[in-house]
N, CA, C and O atoms as CSV, one atom per row, in Angstrom:
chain,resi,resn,atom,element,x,y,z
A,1,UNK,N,N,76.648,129.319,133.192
A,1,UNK,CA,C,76.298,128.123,132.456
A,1,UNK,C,C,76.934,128.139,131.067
A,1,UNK,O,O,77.590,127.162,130.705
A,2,UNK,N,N,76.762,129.276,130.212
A,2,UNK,CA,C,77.865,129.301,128.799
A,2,UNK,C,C,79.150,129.185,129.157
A,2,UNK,O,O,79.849,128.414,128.499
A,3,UNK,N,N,79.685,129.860,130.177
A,3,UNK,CA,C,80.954,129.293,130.056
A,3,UNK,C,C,81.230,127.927,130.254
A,3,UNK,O,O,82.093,127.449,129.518
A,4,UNK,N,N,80.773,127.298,130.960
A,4,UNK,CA,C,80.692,126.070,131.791
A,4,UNK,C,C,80.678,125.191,130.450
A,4,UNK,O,O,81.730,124.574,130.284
A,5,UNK,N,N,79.811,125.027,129.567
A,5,UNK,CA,C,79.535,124.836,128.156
A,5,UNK,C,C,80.649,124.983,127.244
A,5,UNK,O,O,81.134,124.032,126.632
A,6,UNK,N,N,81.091,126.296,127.146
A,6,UNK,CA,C,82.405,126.639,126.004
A,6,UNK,C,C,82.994,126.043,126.935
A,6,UNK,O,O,82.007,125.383,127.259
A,7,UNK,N,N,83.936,125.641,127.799
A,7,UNK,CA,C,84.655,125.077,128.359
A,7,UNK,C,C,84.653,123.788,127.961
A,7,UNK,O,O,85.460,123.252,127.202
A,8,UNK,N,N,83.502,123.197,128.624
A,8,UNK,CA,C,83.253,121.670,128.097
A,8,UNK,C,C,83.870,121.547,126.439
A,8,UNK,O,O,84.691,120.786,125.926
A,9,UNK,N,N,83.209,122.458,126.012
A,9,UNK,CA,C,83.152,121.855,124.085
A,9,UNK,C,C,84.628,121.892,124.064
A,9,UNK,O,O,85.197,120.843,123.761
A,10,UNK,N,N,85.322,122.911,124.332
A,10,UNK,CA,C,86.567,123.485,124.186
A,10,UNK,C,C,87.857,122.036,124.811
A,10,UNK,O,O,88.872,121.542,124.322
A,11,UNK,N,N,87.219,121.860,125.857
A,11,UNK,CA,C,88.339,120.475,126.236
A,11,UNK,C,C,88.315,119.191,125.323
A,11,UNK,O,O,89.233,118.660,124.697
A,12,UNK,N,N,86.773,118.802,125.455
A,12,UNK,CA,C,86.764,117.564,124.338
A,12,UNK,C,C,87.664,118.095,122.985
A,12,UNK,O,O,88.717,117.501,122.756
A,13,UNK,N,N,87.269,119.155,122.138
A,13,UNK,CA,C,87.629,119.232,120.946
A,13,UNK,C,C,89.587,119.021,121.205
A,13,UNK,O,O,90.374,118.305,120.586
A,14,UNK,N,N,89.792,119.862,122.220
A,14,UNK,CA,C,91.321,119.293,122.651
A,14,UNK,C,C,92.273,117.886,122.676
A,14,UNK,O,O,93.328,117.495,122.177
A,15,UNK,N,N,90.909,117.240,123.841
A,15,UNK,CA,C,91.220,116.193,123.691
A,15,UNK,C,C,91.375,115.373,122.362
A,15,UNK,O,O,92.444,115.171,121.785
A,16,UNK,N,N,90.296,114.989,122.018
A,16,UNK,CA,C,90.153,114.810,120.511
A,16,UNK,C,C,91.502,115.280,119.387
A,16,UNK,O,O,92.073,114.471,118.656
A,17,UNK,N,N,91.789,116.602,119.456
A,17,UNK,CA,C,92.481,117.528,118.704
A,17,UNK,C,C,94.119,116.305,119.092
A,17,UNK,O,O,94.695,115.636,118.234
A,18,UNK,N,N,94.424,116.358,120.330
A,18,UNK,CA,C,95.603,115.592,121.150
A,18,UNK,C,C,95.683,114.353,120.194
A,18,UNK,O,O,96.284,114.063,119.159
A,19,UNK,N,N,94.801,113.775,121.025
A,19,UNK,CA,C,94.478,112.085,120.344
A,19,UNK,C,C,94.361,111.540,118.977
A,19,UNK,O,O,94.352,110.318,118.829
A,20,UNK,N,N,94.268,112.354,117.942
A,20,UNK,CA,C,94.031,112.084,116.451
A,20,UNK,C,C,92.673,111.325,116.658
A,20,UNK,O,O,92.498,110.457,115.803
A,21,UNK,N,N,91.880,111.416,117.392
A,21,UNK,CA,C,90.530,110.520,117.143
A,21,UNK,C,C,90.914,109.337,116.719
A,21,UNK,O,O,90.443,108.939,115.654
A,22,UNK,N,N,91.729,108.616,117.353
A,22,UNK,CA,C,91.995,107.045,116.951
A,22,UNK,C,C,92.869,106.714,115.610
A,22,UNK,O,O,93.090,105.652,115.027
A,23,UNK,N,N,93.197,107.804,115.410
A,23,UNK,CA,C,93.410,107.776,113.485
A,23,UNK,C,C,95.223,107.295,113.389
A,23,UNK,O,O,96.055,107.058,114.264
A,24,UNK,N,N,95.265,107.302,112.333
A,24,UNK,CA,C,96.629,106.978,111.972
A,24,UNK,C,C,96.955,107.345,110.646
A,24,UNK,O,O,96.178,106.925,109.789
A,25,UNK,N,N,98.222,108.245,110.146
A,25,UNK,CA,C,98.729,108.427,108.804
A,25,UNK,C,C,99.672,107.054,108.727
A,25,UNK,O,O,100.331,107.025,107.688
A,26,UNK,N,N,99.816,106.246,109.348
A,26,UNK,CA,C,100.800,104.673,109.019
A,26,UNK,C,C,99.909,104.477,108.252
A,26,UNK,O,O,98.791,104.985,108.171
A,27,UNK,N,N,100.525,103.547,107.535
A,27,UNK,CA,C,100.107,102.390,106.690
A,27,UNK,C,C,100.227,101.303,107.435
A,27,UNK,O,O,101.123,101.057,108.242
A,28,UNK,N,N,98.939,100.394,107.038
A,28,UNK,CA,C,98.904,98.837,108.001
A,28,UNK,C,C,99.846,98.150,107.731
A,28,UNK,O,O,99.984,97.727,106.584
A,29,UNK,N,N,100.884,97.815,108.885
A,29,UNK,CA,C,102.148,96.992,108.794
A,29,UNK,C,C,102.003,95.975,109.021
A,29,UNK,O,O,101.450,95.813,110.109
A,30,UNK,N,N,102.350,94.698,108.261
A,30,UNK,CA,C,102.588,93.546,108.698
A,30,UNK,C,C,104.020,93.267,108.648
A,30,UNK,O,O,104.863,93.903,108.016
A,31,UNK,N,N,104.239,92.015,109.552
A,31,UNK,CA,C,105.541,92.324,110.285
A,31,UNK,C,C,106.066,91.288,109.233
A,31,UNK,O,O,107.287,91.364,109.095
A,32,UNK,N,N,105.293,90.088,108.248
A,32,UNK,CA,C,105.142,89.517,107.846
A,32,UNK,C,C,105.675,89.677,106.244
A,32,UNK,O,O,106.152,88.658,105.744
A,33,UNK,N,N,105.625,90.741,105.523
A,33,UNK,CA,C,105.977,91.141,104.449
A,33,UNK,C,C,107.664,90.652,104.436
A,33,UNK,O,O,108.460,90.445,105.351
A,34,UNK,N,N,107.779,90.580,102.933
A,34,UNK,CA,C,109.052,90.883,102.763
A,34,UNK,C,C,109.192,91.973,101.431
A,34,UNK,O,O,108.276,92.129,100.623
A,35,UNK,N,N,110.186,92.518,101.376
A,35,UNK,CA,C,110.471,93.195,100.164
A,35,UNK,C,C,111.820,93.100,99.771
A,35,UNK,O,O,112.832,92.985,100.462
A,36,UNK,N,N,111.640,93.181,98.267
A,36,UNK,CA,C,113.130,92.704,97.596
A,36,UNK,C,C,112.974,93.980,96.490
A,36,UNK,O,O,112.229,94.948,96.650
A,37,UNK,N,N,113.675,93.791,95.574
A,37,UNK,CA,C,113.940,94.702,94.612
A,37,UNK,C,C,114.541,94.213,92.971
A,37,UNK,O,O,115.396,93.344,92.795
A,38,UNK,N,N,113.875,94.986,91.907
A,38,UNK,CA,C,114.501,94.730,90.992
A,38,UNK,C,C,115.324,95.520,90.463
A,38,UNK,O,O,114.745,96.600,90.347
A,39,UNK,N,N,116.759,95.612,89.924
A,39,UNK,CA,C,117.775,95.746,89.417
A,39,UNK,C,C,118.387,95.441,88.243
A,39,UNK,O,O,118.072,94.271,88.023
A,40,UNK,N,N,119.148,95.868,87.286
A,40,UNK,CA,C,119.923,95.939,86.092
A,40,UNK,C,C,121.247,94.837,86.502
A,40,UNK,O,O,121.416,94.339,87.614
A,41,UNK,N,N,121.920,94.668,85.551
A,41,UNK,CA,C,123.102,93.753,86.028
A,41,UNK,C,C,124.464,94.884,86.410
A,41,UNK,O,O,125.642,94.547,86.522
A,42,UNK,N,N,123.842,96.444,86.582
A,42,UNK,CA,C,124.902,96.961,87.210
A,42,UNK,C,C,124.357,97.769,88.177
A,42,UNK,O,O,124.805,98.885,88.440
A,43,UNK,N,N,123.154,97.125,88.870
A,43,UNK,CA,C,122.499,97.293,90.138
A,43,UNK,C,C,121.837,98.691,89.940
A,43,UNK,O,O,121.562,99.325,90.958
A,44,UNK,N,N,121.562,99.218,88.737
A,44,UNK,CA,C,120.416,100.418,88.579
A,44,UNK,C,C,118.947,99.544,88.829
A,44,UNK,O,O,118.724,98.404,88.423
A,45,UNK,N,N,118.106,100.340,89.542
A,45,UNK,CA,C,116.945,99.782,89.671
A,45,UNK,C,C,115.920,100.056,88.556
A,45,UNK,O,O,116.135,100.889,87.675
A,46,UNK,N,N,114.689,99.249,88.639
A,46,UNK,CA,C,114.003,99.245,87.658
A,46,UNK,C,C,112.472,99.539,88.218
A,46,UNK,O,O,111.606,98.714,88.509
A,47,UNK,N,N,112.432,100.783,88.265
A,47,UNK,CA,C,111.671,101.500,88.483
A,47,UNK,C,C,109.780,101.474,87.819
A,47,UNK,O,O,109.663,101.685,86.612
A,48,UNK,N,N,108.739,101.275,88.465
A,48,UNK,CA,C,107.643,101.443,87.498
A,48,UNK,C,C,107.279,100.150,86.659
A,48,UNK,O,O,107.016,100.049,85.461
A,49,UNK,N,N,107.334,99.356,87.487
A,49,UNK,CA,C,107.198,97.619,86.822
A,49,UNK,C,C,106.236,97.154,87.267
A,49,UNK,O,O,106.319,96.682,88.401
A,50,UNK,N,N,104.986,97.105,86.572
A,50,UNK,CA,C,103.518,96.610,86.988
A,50,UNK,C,C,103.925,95.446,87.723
A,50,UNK,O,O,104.903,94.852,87.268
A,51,UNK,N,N,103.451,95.048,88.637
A,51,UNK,CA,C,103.282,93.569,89.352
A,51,UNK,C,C,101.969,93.684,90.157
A,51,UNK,O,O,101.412,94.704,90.563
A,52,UNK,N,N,101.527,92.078,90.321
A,52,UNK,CA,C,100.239,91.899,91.548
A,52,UNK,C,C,100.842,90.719,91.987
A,52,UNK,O,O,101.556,89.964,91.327
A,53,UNK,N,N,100.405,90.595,93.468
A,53,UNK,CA,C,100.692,89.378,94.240
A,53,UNK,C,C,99.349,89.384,94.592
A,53,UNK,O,O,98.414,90.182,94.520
A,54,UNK,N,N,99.692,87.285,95.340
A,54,UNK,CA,C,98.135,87.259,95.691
A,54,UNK,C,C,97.370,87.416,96.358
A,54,UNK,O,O,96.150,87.334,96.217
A,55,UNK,N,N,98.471,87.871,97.859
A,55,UNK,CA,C,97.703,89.506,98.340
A,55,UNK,C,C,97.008,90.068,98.886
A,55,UNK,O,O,96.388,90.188,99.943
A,56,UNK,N,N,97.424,90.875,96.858
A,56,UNK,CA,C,97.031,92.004,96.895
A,56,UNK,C,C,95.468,92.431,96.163
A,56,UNK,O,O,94.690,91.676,95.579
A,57,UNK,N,N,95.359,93.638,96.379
A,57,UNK,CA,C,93.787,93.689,95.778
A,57,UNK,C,C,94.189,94.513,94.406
A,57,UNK,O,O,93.684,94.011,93.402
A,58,UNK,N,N,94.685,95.226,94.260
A,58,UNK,CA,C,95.561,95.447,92.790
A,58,UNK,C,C,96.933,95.971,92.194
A,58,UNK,O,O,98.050,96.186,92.664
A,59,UNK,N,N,96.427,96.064,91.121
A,59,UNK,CA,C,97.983,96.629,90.593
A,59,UNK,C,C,98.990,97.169,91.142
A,59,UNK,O,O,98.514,98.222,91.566
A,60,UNK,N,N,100.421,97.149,91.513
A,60,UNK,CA,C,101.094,98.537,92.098
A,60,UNK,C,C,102.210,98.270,90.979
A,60,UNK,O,O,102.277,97.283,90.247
A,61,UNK,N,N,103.113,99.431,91.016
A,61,UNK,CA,C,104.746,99.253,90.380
A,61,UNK,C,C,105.343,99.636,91.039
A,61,UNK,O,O,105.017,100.579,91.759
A,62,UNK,N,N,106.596,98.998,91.070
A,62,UNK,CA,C,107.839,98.767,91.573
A,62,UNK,C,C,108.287,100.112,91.790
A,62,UNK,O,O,108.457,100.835,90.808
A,63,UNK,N,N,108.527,100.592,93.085
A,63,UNK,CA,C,108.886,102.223,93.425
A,63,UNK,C,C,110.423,102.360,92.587
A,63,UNK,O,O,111.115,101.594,91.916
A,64,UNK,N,N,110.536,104.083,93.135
A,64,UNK,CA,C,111.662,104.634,91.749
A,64,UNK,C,C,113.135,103.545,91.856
A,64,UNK,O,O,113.911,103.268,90.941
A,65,UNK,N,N,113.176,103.016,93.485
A,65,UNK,CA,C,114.585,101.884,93.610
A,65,UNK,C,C,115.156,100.855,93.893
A,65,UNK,O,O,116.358,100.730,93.656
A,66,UNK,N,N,112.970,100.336,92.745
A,66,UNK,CA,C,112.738,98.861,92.138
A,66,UNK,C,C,112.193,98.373,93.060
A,66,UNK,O,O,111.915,97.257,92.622
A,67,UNK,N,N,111.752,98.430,94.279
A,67,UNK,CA,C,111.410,98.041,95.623
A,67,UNK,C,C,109.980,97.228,95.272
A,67,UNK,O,O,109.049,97.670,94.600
A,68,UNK,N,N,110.061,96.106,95.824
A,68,UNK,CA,C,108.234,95.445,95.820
A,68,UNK,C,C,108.289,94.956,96.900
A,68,UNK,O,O,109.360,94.780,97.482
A,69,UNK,N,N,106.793,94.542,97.530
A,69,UNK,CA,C,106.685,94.148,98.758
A,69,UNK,C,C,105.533,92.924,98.794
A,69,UNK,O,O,104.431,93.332,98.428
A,70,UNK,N,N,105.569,91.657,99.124
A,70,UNK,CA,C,105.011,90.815,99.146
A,70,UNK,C,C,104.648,89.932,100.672
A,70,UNK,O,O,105.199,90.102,101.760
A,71,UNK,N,N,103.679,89.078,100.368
A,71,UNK,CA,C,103.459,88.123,101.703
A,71,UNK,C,C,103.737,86.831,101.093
A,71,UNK,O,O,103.075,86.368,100.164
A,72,UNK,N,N,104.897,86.168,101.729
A,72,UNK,CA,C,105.157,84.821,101.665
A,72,UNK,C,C,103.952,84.160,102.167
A,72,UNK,O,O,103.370,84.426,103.218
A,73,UNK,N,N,103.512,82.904,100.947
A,73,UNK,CA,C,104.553,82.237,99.818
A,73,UNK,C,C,103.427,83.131,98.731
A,73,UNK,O,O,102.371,82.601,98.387
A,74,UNK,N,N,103.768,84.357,98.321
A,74,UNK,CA,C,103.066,84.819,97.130
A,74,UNK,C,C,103.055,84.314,96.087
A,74,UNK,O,O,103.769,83.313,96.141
A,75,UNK,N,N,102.567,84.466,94.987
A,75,UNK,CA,C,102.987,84.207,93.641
A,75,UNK,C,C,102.767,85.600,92.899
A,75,UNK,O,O,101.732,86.257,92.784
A,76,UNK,N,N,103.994,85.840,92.455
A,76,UNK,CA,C,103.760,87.400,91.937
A,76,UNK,C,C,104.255,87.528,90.219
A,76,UNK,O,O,105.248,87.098,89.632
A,77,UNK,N,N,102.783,88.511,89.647
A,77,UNK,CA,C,102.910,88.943,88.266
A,77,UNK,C,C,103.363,89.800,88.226
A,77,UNK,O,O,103.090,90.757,88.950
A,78,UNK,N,N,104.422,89.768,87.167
A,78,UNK,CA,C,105.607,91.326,86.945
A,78,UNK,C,C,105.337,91.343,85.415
A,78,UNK,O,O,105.558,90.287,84.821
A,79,UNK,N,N,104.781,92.654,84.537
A,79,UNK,CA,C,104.413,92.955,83.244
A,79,UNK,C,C,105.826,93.064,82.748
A,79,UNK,O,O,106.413,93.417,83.771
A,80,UNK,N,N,106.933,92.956,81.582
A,80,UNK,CA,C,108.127,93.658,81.553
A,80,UNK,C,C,107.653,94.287,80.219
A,80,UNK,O,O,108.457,94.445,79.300
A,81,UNK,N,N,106.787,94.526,80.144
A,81,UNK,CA,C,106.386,95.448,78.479
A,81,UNK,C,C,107.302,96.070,78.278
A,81,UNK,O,O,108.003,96.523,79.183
A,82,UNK,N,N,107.514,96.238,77.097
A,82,UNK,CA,C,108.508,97.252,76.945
A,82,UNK,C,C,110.108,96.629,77.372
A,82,UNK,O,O,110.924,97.502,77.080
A,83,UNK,N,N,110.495,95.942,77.706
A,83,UNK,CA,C,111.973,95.356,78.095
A,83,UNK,C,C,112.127,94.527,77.051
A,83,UNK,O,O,111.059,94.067,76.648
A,84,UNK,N,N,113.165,94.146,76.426
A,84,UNK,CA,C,113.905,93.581,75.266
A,84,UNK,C,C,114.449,91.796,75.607
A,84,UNK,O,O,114.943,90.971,74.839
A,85,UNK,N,N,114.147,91.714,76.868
A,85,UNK,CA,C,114.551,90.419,77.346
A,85,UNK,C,C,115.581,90.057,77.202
A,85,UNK,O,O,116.412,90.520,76.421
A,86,UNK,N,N,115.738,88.926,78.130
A,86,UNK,CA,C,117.104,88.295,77.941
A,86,UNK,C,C,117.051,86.565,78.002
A,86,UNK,O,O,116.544,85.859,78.872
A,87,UNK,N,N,117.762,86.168,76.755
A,87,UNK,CA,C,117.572,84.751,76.543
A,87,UNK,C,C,118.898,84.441,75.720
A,87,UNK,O,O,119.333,85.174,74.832
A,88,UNK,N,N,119.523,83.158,76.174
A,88,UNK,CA,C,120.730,82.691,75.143
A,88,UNK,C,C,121.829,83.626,75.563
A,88,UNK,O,O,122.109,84.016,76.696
A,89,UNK,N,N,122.463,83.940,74.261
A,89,UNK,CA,C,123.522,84.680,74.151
A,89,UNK,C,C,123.169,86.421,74.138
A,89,UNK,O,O,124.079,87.250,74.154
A,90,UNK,N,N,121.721,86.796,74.107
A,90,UNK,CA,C,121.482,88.191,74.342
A,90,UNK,C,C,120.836,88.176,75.789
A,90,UNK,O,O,120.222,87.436,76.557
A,91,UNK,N,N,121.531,89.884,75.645
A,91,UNK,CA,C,121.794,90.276,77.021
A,91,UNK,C,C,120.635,91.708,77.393
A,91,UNK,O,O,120.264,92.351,78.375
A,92,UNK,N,N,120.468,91.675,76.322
A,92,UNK,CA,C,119.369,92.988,76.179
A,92,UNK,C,C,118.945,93.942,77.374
A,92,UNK,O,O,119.281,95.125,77.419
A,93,UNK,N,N,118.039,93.197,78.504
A,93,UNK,CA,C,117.309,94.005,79.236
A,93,UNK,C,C,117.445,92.894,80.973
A,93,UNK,O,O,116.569,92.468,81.725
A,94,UNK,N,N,118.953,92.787,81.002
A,94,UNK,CA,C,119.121,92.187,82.365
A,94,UNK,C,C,118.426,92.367,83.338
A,94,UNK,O,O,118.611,93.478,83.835
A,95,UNK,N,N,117.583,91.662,83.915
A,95,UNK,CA,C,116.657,92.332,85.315
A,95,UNK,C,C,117.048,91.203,86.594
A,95,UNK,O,O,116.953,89.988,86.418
A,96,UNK,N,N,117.359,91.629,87.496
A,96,UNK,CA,C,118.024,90.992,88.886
A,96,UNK,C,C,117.038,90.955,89.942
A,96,UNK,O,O,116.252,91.900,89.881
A,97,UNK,N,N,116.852,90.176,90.857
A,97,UNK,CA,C,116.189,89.884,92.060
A,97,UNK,C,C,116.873,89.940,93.174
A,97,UNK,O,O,117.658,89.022,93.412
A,98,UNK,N,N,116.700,91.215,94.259
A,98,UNK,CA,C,117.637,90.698,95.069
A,98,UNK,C,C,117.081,91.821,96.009
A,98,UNK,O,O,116.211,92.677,95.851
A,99,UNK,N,N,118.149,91.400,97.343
A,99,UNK,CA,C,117.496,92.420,98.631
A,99,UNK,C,C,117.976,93.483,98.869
A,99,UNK,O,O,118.335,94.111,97.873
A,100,UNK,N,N,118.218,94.210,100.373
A,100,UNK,CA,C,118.306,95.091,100.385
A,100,UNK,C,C,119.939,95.307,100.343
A,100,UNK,O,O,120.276,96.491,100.333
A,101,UNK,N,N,120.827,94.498,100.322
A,101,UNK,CA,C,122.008,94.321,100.014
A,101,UNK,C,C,122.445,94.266,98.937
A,101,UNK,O,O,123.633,94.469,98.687
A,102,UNK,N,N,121.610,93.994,98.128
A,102,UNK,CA,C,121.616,93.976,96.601
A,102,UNK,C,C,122.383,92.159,96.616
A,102,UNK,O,O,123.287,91.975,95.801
A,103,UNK,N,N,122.173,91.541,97.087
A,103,UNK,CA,C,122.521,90.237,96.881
A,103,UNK,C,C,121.860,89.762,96.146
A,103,UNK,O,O,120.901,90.507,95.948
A,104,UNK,N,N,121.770,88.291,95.195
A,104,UNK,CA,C,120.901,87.610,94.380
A,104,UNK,C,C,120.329,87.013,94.476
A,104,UNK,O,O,120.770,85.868,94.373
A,105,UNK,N,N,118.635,87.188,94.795
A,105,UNK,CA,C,117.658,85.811,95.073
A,105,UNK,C,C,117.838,84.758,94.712
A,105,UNK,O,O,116.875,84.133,95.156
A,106,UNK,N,N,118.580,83.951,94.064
A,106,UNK,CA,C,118.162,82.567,93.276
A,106,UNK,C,C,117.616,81.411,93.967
A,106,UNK,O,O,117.295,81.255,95.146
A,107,UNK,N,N,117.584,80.591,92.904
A,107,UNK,CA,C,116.498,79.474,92.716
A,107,UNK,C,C,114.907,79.910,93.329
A,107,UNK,O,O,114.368,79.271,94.232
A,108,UNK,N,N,114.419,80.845,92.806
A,108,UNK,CA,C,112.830,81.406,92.592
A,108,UNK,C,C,112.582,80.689,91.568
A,108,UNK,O,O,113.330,80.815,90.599
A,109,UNK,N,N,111.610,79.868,91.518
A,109,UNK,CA,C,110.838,79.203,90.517
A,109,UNK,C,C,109.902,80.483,89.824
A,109,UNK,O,O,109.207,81.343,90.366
A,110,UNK,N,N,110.175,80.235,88.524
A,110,UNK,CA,C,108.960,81.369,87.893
A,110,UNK,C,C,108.820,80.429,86.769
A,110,UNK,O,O,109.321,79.317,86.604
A,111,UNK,N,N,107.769,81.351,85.791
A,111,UNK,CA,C,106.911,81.065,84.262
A,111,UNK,C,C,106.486,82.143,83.809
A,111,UNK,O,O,105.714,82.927,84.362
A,112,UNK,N,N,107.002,82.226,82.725
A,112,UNK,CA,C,107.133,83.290,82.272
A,112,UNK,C,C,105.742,82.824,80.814
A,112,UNK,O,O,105.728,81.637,80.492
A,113,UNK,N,N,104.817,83.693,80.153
A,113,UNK,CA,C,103.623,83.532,78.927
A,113,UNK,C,C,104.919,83.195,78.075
A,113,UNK,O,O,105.072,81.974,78.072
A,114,UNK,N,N,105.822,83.793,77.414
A,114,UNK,CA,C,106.477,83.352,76.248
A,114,UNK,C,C,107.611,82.413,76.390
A,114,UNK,O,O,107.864,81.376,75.777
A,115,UNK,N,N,108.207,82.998,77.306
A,115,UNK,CA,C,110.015,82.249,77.835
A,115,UNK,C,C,109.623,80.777,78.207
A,115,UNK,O,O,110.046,79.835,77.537
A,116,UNK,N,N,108.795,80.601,79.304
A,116,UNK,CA,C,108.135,79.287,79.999
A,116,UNK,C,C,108.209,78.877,80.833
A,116,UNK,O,O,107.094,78.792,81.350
A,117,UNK,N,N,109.286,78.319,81.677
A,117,UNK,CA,C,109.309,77.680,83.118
A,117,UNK,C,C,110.934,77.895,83.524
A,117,UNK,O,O,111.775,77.624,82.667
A,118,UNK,N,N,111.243,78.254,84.492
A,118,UNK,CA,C,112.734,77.843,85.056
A,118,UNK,C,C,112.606,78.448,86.034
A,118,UNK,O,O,111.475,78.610,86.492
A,119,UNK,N,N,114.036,79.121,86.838
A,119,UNK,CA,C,114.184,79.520,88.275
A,119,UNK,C,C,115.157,80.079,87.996
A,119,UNK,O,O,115.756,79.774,86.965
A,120,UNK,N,N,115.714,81.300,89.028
A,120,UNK,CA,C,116.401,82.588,88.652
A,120,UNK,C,C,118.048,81.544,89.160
A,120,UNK,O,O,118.399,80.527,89.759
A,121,UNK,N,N,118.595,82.757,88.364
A,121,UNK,CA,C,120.458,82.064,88.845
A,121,UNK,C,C,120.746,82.217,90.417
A,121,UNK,O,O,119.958,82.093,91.355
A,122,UNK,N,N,121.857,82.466,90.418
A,122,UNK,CA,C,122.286,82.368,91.752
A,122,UNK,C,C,122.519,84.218,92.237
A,122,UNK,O,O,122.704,84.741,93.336
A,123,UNK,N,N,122.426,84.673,91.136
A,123,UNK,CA,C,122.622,86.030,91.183
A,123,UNK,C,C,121.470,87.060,91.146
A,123,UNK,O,O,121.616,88.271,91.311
A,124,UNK,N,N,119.885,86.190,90.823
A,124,UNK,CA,C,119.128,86.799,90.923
A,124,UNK,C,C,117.914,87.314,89.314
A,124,UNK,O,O,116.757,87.648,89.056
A,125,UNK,N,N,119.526,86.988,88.534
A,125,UNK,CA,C,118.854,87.002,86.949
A,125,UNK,C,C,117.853,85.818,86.864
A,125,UNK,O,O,117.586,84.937,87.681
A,126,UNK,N,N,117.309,86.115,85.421
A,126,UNK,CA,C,116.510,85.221,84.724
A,126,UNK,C,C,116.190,85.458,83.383
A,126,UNK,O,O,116.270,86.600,82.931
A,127,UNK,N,N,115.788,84.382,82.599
A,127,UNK,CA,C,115.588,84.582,81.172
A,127,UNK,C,C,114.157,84.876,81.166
A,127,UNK,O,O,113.345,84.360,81.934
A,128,UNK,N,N,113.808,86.008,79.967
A,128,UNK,CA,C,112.739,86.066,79.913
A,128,UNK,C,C,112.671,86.321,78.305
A,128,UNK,O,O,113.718,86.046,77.718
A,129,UNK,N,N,111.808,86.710,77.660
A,129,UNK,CA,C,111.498,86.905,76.054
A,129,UNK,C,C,110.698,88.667,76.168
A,129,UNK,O,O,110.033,89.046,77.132
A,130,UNK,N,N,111.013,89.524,74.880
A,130,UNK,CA,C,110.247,90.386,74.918
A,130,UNK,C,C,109.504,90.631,74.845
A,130,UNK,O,O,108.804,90.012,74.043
A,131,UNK,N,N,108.829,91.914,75.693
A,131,UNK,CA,C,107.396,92.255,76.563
A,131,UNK,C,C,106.836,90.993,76.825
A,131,UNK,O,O,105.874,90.557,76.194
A,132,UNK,N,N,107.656,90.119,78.140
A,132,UNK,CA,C,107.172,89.104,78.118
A,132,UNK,C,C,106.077,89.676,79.713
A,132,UNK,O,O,105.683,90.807,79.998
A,133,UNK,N,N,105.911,88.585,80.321
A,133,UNK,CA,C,105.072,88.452,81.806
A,133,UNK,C,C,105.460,87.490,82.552
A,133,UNK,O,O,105.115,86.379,82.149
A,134,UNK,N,N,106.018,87.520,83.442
A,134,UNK,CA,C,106.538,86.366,84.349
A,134,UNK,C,C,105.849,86.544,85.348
A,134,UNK,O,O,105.433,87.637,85.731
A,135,UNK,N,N,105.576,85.002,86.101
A,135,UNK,CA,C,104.609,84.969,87.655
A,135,UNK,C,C,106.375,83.621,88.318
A,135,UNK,O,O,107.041,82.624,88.038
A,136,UNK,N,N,106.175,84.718,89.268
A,136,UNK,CA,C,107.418,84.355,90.081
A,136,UNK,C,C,106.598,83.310,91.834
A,136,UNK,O,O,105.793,83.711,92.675
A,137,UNK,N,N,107.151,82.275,91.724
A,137,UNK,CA,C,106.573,82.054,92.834
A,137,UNK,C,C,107.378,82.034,94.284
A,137,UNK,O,O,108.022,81.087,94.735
A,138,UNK,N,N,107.180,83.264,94.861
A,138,UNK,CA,C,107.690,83.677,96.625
A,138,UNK,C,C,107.611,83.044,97.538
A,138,UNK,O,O,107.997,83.476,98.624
């Protein structure tokens, strides 16, 4: 009868052990996402850039090669604290929108707290003002 017992316990825990108990180290995929990336005007990424979409339940930043990930039609907040902006004839702190080709998102409607309203070029840039906040709409 004990063996009969250690046996039993011994297979389930196997089984179990096999199966991951239903579990998963993935992350929940939706097939639905898109992700783009932000970039310099000589395609260095911009790494560590607060943003929220609407999502999401909070904060993340932009991984080390600028990478964000959203659900169309988001509207997404990007902090640029700390960036020098770019408006007019300065060129300060170029930041680009674009995919995994590094091509240029344009015409994204955004609004930026200081800069104000427009839509990115054809290349993906946009004007913004320093440590400004832009909500980009996806």
């Amino acid at each position: 009868m004990n063996k009969k017992m250690i046996f039993m316990v011994l297979a389930i825990a196997t089984v179990f052990g096999l199966s991951g108990c239903g579990g998963s180290n993935n992350k929940h995929h939706n097939d639905e996402l898109v992700t783009l990336f932000l970039v310099d005007e000589n395609g260095y990424s911009y790494g560590g850039i607060p943003y929220k979409c609407d999502s999401m339940t909070r904060w993340e930043t932009t991984l080390n090669n600028g990478e964000f990930t959203f659900l169309p039609p988001d509207n997404c907040l990007f902090d640029f604290d700390g960036l020098d902006g770019v408006y007019g004839d300065s060129f300060d702190d170029v930041v680009r929108i674009v995919d995994y080709t590094h091509d240029g998102k344009g015409d994204i409607p955004y609004e930026c707290a200081l800069f104000g309203v427009s839509s990115t070029y054809g290349d993906g840039s946009f004007d913004y003002n320093v440590d400004d906040a832009c909500v980009f709409y996806l």
